[in-house]
N, C-alpha and C positions, 0 to 999 in steps of 0.2 A: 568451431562451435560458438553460438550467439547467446551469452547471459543475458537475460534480461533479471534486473534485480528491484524490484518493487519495493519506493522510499515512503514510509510513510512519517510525519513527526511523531518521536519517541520510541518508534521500533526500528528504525533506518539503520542505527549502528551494527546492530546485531546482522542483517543482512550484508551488510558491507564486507562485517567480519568473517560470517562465509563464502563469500566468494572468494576472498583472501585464504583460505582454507583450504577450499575444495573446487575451484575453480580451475581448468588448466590455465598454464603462465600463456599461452596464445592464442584462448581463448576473446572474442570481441564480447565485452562486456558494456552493455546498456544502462544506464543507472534511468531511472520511470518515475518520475512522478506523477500522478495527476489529480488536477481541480475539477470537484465535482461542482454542479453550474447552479447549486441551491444557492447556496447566501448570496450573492450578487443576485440572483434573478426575484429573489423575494424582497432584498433589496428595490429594486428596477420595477417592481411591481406596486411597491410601498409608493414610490414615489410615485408612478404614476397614477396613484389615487387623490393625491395630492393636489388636484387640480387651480389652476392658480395660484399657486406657490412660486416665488421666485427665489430658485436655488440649482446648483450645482445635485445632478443626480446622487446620490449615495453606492447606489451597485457600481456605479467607473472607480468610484474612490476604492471599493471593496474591490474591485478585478483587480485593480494595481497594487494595491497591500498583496493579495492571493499572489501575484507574477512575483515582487518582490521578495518575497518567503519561499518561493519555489527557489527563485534563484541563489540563497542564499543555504537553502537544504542540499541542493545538486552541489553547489560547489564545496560544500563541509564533507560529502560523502564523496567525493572526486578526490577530495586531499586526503580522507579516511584510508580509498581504497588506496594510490599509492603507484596509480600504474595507468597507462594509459587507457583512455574510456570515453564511449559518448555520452551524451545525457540528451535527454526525450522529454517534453513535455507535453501533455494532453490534459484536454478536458471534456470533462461530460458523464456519465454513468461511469465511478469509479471502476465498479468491479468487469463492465463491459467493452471498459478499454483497457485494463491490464490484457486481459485475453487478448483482445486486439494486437498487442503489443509483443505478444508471445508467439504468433503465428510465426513459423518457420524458426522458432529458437529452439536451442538445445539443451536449455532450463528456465525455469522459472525460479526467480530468490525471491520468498516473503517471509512474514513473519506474523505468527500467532497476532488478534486483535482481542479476542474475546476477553471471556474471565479465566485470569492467568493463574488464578490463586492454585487451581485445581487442575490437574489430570482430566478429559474428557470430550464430548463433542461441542459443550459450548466454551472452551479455548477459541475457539474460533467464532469468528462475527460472520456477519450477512457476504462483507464483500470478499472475504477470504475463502468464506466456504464456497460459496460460487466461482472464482479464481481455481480451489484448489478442482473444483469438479467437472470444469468445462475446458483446464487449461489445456492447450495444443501439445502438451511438451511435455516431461517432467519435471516435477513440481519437488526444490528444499524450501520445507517450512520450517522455520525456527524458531526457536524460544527467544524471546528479547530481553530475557532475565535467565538464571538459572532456573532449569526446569522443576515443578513440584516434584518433592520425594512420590514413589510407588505408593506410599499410605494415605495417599491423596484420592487415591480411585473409590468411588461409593461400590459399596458390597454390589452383589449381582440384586438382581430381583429374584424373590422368592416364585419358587417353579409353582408353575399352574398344572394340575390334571383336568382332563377334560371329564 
């Protein structure tokens, strides 16, 4: 079976910790991250409005900060998980290349983005609900905190008659 385990900064540990969990021990486990191409490219755009400026672009200096923090996320979560693993990096539409990444896996590991305060559908953000709706595979989503108590859920809506 193929984990792939989607790293994000600040929720990464919590997905580590389930794989360590609930993963089988011979399971191939993927640790993903990926760099979506906005701040470098708005960067890269900036400058090139710039016209007659002489300087060093800003998006190169931003891609290599971006690589060096990936690199340094994959490897904290490598040592997290404990056991042997690949690590994958991508970039471009986050939540279209997690998918990407999950074709032919035998889970997907992520972790709630949204507003976490609350039990409900926006626990979840743009790229996770798209992940969890188009993902190839089965999908653990997980809390990256202790989850809200049940008194967290808003009452129902009051019923309508026609």
């Amino acid at each position: 079976m193929r984990v792939i385990v989607w790293l994000v900064e600040g929720t990464w540990p919590a997905c580590v910790d389930a794989v360590r969990a609930h993963a089988p021990g011979d399971a191939e486990v993927v640790l993903l991250h990926v760099s979506g191409p906005d701040v470098p490219a708005v960067a890269h755009g900036a400058f090139a409005g710039l016209l007659g400026r002489r300087s060093q672009d800003p998006g190169d200096r931003l891609e290599a900060l971006g690589d060096t923090s990936a690199t340094a996320l994959l490897d904290a979560a490598a040592e997290r998980l404990g056991r042997p693993c690949l690590r994958e990096e991508r970039s471009g539409r986050v939540e279209r290349e997690v998918v990407a990444a999950a074709e032919g896996a035998g889970l997907l590991v992520l972790a709630r983005d949204g507003d976490r305060s609350r039990l409900g559908p926006k626990s979840l953000g743009p790229a996770v609900r798209f992940a969890v709706d188009h993902a190839p595979c089965p999908v653990l989503l997980v809390w990256p905190e202790p989850a809200p108590r049940l008194d967290t859920i808003p009452p129902p809506p009051p019923h309508h008659h026609p």
